[in-house]
C-alpha positions as CSV (number, residue, x, y, z in Angstrom):
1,X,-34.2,-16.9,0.4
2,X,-34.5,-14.7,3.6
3,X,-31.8,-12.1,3.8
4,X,-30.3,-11.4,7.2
5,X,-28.8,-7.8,7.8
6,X,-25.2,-8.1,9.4
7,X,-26.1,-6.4,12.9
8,X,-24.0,-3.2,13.6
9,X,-21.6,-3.2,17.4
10,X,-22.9,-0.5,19.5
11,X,-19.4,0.2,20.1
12,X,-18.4,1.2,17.0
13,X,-15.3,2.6,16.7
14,X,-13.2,2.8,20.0
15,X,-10.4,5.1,20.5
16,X,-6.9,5.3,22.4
17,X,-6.5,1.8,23.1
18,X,-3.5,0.8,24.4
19,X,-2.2,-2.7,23.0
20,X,-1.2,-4.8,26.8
21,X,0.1,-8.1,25.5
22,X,0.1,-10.6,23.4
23,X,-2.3,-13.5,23.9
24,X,-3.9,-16.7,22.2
25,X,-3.2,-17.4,18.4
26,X,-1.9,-14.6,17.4
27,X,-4.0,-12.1,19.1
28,X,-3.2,-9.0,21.1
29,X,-5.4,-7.8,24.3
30,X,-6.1,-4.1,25.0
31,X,-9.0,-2.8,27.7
32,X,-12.2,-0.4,27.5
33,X,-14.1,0.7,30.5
34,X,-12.9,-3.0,31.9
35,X,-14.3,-4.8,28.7
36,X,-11.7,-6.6,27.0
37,X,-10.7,-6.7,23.2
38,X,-8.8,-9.2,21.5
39,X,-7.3,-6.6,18.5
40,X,-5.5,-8.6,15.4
41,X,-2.5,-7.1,13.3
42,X,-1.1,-5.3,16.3
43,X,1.4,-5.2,18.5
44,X,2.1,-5.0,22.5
45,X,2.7,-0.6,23.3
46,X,0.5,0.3,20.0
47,X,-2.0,2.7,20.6
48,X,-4.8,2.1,18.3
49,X,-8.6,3.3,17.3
50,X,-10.4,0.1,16.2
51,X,-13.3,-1.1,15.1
52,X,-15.4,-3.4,17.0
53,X,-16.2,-6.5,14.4
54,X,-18.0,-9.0,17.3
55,X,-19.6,-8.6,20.2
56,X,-19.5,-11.4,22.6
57,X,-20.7,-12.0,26.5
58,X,-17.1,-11.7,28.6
59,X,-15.5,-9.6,25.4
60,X,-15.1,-7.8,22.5
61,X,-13.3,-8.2,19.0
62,X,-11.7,-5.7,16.5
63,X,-9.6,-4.8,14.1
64,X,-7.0,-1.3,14.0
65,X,-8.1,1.8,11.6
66,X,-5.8,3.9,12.8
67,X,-2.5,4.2,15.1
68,X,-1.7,6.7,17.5
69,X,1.6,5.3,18.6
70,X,3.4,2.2,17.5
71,X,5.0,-0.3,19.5
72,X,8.9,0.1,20.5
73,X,8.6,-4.0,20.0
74,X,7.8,-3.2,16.5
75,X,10.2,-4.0,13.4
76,X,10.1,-3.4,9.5
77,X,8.1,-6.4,7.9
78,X,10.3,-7.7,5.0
79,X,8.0,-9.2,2.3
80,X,5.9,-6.9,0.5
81,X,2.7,-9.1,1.2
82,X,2.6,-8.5,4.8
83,X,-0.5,-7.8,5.8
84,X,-2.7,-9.0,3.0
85,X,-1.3,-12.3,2.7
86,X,-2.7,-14.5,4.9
87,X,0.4,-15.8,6.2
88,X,3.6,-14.4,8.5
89,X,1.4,-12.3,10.5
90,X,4.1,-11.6,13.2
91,X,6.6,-10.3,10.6
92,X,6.0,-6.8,12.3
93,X,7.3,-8.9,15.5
94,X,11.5,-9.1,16.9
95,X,12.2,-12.7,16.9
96,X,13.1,-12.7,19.9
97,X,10.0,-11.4,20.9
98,X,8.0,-13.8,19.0
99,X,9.6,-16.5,21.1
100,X,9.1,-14.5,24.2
101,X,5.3,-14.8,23.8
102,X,5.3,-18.6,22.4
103,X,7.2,-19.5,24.8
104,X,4.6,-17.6,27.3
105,X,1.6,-19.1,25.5
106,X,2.6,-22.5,26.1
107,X,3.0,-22.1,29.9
108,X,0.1,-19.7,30.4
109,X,-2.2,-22.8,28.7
110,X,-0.6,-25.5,30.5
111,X,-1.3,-23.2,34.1
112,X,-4.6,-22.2,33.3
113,X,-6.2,-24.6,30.7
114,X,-4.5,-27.7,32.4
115,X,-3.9,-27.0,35.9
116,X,-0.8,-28.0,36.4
117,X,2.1,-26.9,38.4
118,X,5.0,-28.9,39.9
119,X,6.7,-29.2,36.2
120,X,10.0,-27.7,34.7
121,X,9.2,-25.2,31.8
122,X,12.5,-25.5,29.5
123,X,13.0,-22.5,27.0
124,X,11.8,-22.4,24.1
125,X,14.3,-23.8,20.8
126,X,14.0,-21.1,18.4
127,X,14.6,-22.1,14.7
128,X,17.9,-21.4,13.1
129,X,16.0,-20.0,9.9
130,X,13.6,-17.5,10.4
131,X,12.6,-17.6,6.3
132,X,13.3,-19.9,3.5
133,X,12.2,-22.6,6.3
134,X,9.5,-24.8,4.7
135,X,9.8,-27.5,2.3
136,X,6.2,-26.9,1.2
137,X,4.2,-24.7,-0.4
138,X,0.3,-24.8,-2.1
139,X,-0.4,-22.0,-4.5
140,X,-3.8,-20.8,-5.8
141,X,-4.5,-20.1,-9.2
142,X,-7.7,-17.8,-9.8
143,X,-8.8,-15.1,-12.4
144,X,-10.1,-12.8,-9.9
145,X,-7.0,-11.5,-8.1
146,X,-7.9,-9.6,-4.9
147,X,-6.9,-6.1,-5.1
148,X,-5.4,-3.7,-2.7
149,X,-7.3,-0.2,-2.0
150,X,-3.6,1.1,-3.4
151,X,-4.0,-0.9,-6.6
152,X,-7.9,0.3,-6.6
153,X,-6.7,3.6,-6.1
154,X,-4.3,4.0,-8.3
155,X,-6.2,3.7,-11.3
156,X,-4.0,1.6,-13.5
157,X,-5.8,-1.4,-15.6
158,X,-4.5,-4.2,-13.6
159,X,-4.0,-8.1,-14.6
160,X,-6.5,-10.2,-12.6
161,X,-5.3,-13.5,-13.1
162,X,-3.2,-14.2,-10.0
163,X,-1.4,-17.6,-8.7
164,X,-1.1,-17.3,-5.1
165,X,-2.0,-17.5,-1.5
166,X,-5.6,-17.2,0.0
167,X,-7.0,-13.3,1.8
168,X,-7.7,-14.7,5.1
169,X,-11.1,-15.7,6.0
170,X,-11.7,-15.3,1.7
171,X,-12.1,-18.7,0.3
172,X,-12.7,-17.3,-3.6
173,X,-9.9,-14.3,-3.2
174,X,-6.1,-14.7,-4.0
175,X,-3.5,-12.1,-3.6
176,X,-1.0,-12.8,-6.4
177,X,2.7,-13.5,-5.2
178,X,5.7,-11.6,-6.5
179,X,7.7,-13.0,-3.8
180,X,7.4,-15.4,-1.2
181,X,10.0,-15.7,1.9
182,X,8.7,-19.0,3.1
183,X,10.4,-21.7,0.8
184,X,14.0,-21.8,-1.2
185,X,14.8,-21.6,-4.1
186,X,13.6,-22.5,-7.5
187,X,10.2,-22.3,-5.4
188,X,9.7,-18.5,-6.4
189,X,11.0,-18.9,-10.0
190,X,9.0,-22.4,-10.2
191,X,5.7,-20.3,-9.7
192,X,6.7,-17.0,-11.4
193,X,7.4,-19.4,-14.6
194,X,4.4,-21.3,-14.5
195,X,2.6,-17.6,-14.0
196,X,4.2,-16.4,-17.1
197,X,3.8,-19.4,-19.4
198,X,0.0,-19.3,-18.4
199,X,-0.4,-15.7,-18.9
200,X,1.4,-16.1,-22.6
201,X,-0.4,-19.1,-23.6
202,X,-4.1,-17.6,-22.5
203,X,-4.4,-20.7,-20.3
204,X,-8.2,-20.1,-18.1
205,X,-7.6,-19.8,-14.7
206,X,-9.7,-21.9,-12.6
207,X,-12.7,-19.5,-11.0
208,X,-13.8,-21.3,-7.5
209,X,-17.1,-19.3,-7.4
210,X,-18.3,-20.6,-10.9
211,X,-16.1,-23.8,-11.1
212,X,-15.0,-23.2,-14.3
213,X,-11.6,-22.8,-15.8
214,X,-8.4,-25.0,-16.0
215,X,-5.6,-24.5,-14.1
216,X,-6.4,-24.8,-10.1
217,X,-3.3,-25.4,-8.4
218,X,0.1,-25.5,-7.7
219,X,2.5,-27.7,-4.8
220,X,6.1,-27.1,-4.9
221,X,8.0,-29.4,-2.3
222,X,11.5,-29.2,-1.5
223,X,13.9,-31.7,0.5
224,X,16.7,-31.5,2.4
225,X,18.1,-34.1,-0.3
226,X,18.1,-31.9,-3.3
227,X,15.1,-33.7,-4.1
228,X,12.1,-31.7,-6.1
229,X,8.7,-32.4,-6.6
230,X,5.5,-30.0,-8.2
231,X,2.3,-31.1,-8.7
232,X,0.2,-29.4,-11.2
233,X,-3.6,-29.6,-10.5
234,X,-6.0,-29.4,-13.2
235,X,-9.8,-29.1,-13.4
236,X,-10.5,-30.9,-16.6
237,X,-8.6,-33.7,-18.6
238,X,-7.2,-31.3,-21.1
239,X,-3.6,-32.9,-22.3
240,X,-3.3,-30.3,-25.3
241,X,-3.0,-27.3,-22.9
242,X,-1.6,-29.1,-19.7
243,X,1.3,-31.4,-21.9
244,X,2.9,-28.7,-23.1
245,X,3.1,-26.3,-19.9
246,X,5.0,-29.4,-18.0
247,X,6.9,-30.0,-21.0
248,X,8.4,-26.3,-20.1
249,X,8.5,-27.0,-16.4
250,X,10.9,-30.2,-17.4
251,X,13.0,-28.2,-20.0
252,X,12.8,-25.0,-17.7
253,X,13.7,-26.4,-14.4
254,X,16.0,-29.7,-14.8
255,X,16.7,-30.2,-11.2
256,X,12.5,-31.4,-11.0
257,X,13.0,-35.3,-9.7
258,X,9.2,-35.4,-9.7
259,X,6.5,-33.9,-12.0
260,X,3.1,-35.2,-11.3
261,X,-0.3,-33.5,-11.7
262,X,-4.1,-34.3,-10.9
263,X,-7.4,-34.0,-12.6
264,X,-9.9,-32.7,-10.0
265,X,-13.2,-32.0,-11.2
266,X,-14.4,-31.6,-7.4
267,X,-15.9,-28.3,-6.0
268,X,-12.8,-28.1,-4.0
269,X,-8.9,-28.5,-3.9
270,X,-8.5,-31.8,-1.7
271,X,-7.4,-34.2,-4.4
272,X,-6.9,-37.3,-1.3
273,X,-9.1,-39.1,-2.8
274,X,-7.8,-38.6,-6.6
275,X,-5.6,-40.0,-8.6
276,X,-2.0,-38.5,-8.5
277,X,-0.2,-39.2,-12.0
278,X,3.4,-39.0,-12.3
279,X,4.5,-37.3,-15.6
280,X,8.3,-37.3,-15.0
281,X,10.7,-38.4,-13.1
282,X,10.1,-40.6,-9.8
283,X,6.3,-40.8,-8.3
284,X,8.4,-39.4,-4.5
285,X,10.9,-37.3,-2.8
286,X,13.3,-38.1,0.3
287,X,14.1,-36.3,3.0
288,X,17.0,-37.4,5.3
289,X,17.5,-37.3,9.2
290,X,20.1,-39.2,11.2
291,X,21.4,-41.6,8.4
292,X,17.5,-42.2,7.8
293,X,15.5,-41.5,4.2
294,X,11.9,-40.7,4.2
295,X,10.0,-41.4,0.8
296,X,7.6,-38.3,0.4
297,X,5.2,-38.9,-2.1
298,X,2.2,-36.5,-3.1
299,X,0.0,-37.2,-0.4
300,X,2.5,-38.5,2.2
301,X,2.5,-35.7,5.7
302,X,5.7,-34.6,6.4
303,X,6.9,-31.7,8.9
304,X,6.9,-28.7,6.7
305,X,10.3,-27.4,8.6
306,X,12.6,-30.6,8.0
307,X,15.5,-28.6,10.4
308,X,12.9,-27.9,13.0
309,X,11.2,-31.5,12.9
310,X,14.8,-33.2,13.5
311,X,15.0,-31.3,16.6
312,X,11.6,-31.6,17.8
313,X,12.0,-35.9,16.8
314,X,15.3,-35.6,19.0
315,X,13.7,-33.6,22.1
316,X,10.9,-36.5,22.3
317,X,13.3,-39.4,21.9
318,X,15.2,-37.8,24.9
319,X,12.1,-37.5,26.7
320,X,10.9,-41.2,25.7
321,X,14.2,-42.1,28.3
322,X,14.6,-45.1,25.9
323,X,17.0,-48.0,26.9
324,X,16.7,-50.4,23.8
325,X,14.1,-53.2,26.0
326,X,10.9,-51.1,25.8
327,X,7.5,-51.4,23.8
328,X,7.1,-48.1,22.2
329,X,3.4,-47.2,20.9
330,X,3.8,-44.2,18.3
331,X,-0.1,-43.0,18.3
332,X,-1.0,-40.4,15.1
333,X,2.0,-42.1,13.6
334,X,1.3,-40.4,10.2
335,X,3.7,-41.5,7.8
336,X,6.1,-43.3,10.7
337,X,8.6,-40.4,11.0
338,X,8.5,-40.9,15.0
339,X,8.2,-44.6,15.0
340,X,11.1,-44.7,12.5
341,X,13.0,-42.3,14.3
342,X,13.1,-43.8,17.8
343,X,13.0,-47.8,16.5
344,X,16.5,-48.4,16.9
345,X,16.1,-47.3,20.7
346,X,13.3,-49.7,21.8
347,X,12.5,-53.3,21.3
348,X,9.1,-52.2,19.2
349,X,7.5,-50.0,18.0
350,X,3.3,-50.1,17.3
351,X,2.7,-47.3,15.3
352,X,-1.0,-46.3,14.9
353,X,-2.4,-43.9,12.5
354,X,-6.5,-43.3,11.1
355,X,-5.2,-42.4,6.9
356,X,-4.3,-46.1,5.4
357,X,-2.1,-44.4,2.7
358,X,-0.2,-42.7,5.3
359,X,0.1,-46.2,7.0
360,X,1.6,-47.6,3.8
361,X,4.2,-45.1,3.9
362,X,4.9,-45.7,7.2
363,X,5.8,-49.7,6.2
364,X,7.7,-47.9,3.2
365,X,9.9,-46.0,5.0
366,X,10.6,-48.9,7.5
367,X,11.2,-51.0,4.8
368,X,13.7,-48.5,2.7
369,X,15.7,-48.1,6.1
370,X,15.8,-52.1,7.1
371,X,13.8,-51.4,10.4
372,X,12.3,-54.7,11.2
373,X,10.9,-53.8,14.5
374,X,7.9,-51.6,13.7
375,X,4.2,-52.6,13.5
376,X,2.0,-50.2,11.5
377,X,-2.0,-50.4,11.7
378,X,-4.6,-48.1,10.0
379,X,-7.7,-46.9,12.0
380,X,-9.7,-44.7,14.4
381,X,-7.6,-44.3,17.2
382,X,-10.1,-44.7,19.9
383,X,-11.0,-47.8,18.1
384,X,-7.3,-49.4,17.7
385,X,-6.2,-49.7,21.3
386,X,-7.6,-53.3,22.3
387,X,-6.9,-56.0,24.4
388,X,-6.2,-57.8,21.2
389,X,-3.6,-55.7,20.3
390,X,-2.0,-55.3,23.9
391,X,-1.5,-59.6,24.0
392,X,-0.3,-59.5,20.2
393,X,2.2,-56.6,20.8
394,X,2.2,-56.0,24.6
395,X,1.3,-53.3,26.5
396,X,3.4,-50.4,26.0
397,X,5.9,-49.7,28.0
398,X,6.1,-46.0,26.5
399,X,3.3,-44.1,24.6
400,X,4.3,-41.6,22.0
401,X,1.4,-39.2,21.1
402,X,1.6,-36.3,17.9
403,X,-2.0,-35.9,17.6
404,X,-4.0,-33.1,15.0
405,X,-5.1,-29.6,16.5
406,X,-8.2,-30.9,17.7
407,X,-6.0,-33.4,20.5
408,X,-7.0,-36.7,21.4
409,X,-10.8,-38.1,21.6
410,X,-11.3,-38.4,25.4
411,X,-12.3,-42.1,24.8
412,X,-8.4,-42.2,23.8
413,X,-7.0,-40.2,26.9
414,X,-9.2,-43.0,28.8
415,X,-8.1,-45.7,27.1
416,X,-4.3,-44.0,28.0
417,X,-4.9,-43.8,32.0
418,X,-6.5,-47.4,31.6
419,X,-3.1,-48.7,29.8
420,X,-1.1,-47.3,32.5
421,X,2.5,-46.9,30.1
422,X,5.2,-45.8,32.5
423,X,6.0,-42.7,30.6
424,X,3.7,-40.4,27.9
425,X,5.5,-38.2,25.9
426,X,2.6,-35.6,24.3
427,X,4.0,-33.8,21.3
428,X,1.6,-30.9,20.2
429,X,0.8,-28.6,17.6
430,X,-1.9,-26.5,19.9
431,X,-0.9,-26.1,23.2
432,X,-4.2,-25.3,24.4
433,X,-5.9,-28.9,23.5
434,X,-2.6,-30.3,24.7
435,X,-2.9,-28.7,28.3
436,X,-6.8,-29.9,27.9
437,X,-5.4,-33.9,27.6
438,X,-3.0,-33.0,30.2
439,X,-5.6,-32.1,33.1
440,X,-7.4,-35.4,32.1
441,X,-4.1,-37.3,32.2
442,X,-3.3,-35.8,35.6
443,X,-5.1,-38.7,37.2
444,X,-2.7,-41.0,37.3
445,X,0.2,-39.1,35.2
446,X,2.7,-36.4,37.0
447,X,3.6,-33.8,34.2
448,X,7.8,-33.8,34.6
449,X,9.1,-31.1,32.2
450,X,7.6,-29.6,29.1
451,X,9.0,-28.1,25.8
452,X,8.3,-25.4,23.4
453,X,10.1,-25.6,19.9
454,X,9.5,-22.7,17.3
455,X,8.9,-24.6,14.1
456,X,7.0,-21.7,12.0
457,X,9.2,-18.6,12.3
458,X,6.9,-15.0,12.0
459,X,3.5,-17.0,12.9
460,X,1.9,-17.3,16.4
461,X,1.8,-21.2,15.5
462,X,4.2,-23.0,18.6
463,X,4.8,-27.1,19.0
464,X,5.3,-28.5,22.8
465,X,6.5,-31.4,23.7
466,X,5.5,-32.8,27.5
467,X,7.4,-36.1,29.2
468,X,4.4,-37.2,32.0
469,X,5.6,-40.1,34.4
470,X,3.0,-42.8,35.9
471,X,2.6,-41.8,39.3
C-alpha cells in the first residue's frame, strides 16, 4: 500500500495573533498579513501563537501552543475534562457571552447565507440549566484509555481501561470520565459502578481497533418522570459475565425502571438495526410535557434537553398561529413530539417521518394520550408529499418542518413552494442549512420573525425557529 507523507504548512507556526470574534461552529477568527485563521479552543481578546494544521485557498486553520494574553471574556472551566473531552468546548466561555454569539450566528447566517432582510430577530431564550441539562448520555468502554501528556509525564503506571467519552476527531481513543456535568444524578454513580464492577471482575473491555473484547457500551437516559433507563451493550452473547453485572445494576441502583442490553457483533456502535432485550423492568421510559406522556423506548429520538424542548415545542406552536380549523403537516416528525404537541390546536395533523420505528412511536404516543386526529406515515420525504396524500388528508394549511443537520432535500423545499401552505414554521438544528432553505423558500415565502433558543448550554450548538408567511 502506497504511503502518503502528511505535507507540512509553509506557515508554520504564527505568532501574536490576536483572537477578533467568534464565528461558525465553535470557531474563533484572528488575521495574518490579511489571511484569515479560523483558531479552535480560544477565545475573542486571546493573543495566541498557533500552529497552522490546514491550508486552504481564501484561509487558514490552527490550533493555540501558546498564549500571550487571555481574553477578559474568559472564565474558569468547571469540569476537569475540559479540553480533552470532546464535549463543552465553550466552558472557558460567560454564558452570557455564549448567547451573545449564538444569538449572532443565527442572524449573521440568515443575512448572509440566506439573504434575507425585512424580518424581526427575537433574542435568543437561554436555558435555565447551564449543566445537569440532558436526559441522555452514550459512554465508551475501551482498554486503551487516551492519556494526557500530564499523565505521560508523570510517570505513574496508569489503568488503561477507561469507560467514557470519545477524543475529538479519535474514533479508537476514550478519555475516561471521573465526572461528568452534562446529566443528573445516578448518571455519574451509574457509570462509576459499572467501571468498578468491571475493573473487579476482569471483565475485557471492548478494543474497536481489533474488535475484540466484551463490554462496548453504555446509555444512561433520564426523564423528567423519575423514569430510568440503561442499556448495556455487549459484543458477544456471554450471559455468565453480562447476567451477573446487571444483576448488580438492579440491586445497586433500584430506582432503574428499565434495564435492557444488546448483543452487537458489528464493527461499530449503531445497534438500529439489533435487537434491544429488556432484562428488567419496563421495555420504555416517559417523559411528560403539558399534561402529555411520551413513551421513550431504546431507539425512540427524543430532545436530549426535555426543559429546553418544551420551550422550543411552545415557541413553534405560537408561531404555527393555530386556531383549532387548520391541516397541520408535521414533516421529520420523528417520534411525533411536535405533531403530538400541537394536535389539540388544529383539525389534523399529517405527520411524516423516513425511520418506520420512529413512526410507530409516533402512533404510540398518540394513542397513550387519546389524540385521534394525527396521521403518521413512514418514508423519504421528498417521496411522501403526493397528490395522493393532499386529496386523502388535504393540503396543508400549515407546514411544520424539524429537519436533520443536513436540511431539507431541495426536491422537498420544491415540493413546499409548489404546496403553497399559508404559513411554514422551520425549526432548526444548523442555522446555516436553515438560512440555505430559507433563500430557496423566499420565492414565494416572506420570512416574518425568527428565533434562537439555547438548548446545549457550554457548546456552540444553537436551534432557530423561523414563522415564513405565503406572500
Amino acid at each position: 500500500m502506497r504511503k502518503f507523507k502528511k505535507r507540512k504548512s509553509k506557515y508554520g507556526i504564527l505568532t501574536q495573533l490576536r483572537v477578533e470574534e467568534m464565528v461558525a461552529e465553535g470557531k474563533c477568527l484572528a488575521r495574518h498579513e490579511n489571511i484569515v485563521i479560523f483558531l479552535s479552543d480560544v477565545a475573542p481578546g486571546d493573543v495566541v501563537d498557533a500552529r497552522i494544521t490546514k491550508e486552504k485557498k481564501n484561509f487558514l486553520e490552527g490550533v493555540p501552543v501558546h498564549f500571550h494574553e487571555y481574553s477578559e471574556l474568559r472564565t474558569q472551566p468547571f469540569c476537569e475534562h475540559f479540553g480533552v473531552c470532546g464535549g463543552c468546548k465553550w466552558q472557558h466561555i460567560p454564558y452570557d457571552t455564549q448567547l451573545f454569539y449564538k444569538e449572532k450566528q443565527v442572524n449573521d447566517n440568515i443575512e448572509r447565507i440566506g439573504k434575507i432582510t425585512g424580518h424581526e430577530m427575537l433574542p435568543i431564550v437561554p436555558s435555565e440549566r447551564v449543566s445537569f441539562y440532558r436526559n441522555k448520555l452514550e459512554y465508551t468502554f475501551s482498554g486503551n484509555a487516551w492519556l494526557t501528556k500530564e499523565q505521560i509525564d508523570s510517570g505513574e503506571e496508569l489503568e488503561r481501561r477507561a469507560l467514557g467519552f470519545h477524543i475529538p476527531m479519535r474514533f479508537d481513543k476514550i478519555v475516561d470520565i471521573q465526572h461528568c456535568y452534562l446529566q443528573p444524578a445516578p448518571s455519574n454513580e451509574i457509570r462509576l459502578a459499572v467501571r468498578a464492577y468491571a475493573l473487579e471482575h476482569d471483565l475485557p473491555f471492548f478494543d474497536l481497533v481489533k474488535q475484540e473484547g466484551f463490554l462496548r457500551n453504555l446509555i444512561i437516559r433520564t426523564a423528567n418522570t423519575g423514569d430510568l433507563m440503561v442499556i448495556l451493550q455487549v459484543f458477544s452473547d456471554s450471559p455468565e459475565l453480562l447476567f451477573p453485572l446487571l444483576d448488580y445494576l438492579i440491586q445497586a441502583f433500584p430506582q432503574i425502571t428499565s434495564l435492557q442490553y444488546v448483543v452487537n457483533s458489528k464493527g461499530n456502535e449503531t445497534f438500529h438495526d439489533l435487537e434491544v432485550k429488556c432484562y428488567a423492568g419496563e421495555p420504555y421510559i416517559h417523559e411528560q410535557m403539558e399534561g402529555l406522556r411520551f413513551r421513550v423506548g431504546p431507539k425512540s429520538f427524543y430532545q436530549t434537553n426535555s426543559e429546553q424542548a418544551y420551550t422550543l415545542y411552545k415557541l413553534t406552536r405560537e408561531f404555527a398561529l393555530l386556531n383549532g380549523t387548520e391541516t397541520v403537516y408535521d414533516l421529520y416528525t420523528g417520534a411525533g413530539t411536535i405533531a403530538n404537541f400541537v394536535a389539540r390546536n388544529a383539525a389534523q395533523v399529517v405527520g411524516i417521518e423516513y425511520v418506520a420505528s420512529a413512526i410507530e412511536d409516533a402512533k404510540i404516543n398518540s394513542q397513550i394520550n387519546d389524540i385521534t386526529n394525527t396521521h403518521f406515515y413512514a418514508g423519504d420525504m421528498k417521496d411522501m408529499l403526493t397528490d395522493e396524500l393532499f386529496a386523502h388528508h388535504g393540503r396543508p394549511d400549515v407546514i411544520i418542518t424539524d429537519p436533520p443537520r443536513a436540511g431539507m432535500h431541495p426536491d422537498v423545499v420544491a415540493k413546499l413552494l409548489e404546496v403553497k401552505a399559508n404559513r411554514i414554521v422551520y425549526v432548526s438544528c444548523n442555522p446555516s442549512t436553515q438560512a440555505r432553505d430559507l433563500e430557496l423558500l423566499a420565492e414565494l415565502y416572506d420570512v416574518v420573525k425568527v428565533q434562537p433558543v439555547d438548548m446545549f448550554p457550554q457548546t456552540y450548538h444553537v436551534e432557530s425557529v423561523a414563522l415564513l408567511t405565503l406572500r
